[in-house]
N, C-alpha and C positions, 0 to 999 in steps of 0.2 A: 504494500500500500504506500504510495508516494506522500500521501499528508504526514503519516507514520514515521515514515523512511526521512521524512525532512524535518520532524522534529526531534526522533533522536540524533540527528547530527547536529541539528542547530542549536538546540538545547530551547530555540524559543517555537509557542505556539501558533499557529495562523491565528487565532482570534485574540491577540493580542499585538502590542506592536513589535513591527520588524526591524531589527538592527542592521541596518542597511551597513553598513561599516564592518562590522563583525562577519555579515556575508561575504563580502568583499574580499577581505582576509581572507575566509576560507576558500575561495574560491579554487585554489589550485589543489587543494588537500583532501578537496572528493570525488568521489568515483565519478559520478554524476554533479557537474557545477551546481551551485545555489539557482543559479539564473536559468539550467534546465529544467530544473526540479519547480520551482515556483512559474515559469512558464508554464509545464504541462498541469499542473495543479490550476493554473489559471483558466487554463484550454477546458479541462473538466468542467468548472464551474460555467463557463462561459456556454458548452454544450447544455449545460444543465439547463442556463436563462432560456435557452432557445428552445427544449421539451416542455417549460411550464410556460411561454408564453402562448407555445400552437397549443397547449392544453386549456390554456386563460386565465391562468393561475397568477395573475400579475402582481400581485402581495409578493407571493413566495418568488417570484421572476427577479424583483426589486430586491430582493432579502440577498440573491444568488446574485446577481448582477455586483453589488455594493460587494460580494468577499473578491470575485474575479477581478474588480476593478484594481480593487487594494493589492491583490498578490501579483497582478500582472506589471504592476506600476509598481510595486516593489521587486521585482524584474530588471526591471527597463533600468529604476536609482543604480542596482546594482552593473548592473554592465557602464549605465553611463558612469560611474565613480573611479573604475577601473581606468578609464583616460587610455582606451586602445583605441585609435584612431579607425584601426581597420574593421572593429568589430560592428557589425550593423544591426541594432535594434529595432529596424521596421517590422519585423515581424513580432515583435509584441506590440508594437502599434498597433500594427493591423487588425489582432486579437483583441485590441482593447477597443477599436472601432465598432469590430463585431458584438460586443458587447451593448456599445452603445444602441447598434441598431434593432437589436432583439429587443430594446425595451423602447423603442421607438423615438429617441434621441437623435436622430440623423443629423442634427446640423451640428452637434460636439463630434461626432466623427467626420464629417467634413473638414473642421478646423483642423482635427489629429492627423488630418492625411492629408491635408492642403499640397507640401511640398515631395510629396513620395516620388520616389522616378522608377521604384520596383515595376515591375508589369503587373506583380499580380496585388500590389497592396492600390497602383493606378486602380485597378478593376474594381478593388473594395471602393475607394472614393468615388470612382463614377459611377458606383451602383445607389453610395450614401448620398451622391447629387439626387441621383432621379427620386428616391425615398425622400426628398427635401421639398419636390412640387415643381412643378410645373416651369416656373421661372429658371431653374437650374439646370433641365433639358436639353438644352444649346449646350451651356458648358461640359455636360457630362458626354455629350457626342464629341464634340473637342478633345475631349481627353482622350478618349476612346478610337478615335480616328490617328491620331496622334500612338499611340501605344498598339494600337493593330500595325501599322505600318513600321515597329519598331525592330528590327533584325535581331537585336540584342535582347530580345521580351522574351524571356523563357513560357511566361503563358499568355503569348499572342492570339493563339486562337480561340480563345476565351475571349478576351479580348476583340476580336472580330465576332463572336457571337453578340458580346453585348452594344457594340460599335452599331450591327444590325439594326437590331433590337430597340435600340436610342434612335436611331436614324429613323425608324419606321413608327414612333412616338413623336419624331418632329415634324412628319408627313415626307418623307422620302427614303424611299424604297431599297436597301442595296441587298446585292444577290450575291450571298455565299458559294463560295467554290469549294464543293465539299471533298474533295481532297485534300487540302488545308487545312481539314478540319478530324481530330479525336474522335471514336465512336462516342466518348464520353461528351463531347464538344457537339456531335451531330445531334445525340439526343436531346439536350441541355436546347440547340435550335428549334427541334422540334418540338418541344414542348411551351418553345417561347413562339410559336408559330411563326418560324420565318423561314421567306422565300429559297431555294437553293438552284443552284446549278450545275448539274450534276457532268 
């Protein structure tokens, strides 16, 4: 059990506060870093907000939302204190986005991911535009046009689904080339019912 597993090393509780400093320290001296262990423990609860909101449990959503927030952003202190230039913390952004939007927050993860250049954390923010309304449409196809066309996008084609998908929410149509595209990628289109070209 990882909650387990990260309190007998850390000696401290999740429901209590975290010694961001003292993680830090340890960070080379466990098997599994502080910052993996409180990521995935984060990822947990953040699953969790997402089973009680499609169930409409928004109380208990709220209750799970607030510990993911706190464990994943005590994550994020600890990597960012560490001062490695190379290490990249978008992906608990990203997680913490996700968070945000299970509980229907979208404009705090818009802010969180304003600057992303990842493909797939672009994808989260252009998904948290259009969960914003109407006005953000334009920009969330921007980004999305922009990040489909990007060579360097490891999830481009995602990316080209939602590009789609935006684009035919602004009123213009564009047609996927489904060779381009993931059987993962082609269903995710078709469910979004969009056009292909086979």
């Amino acid at each position: 059990n990882l909650k387990k597993s990260f309190t007998a090393e850390s000696d401290m509780s999740l429901n209590g506060a975290l010694d961001i400093k003292k993680l830090a320290a340890q960070e080379k001296e466990w098997t599994n870093s502080p910052i993996k262990k409180l990521y995935h423990i984060g990822c947990m609860y953040c699953d969790t907000v997402f089973v009680l909101t499609a169930q409409g449990s928004a109380q208990k959503a709220e209750q799970y939302a607030k510990k993911a927030i706190k464990i994943l952003e005590a994550a994020k202190r600890v990597a960012d204190s560490l001062k490695d230039r190379k290490r990249n913390t978008w992906y608990i952004s990203e997680r913490i986005a996700w968070v945000y939007m299970h509980i229907g927050k979208y404009e705090v993860a818009v802010k969180l991911l304003k600057n992303a250049r990842a493909g797939y954390v672009v994808n989260t923010y252009a998904i948290a535009l259009m969960l914003c309304g109407s006005e953000n449409k334009a920009r969330a196809e921007q980004v999305l046009k922009q990040a489909a066309g990007d060579k360097h996008n490891l999830a481009a084609g995602l990316s080209k689904v939602l590009y789609a998908y935006a684009s035919a929410k602004t009123g213009e149509a564009i047609w996927l080339d489904t060779k381009e595209l993931s059987e993962k990628n082609k269903k995710l289109a078709k469910i979004l019912d969009i056009e292909f070209v086979n």
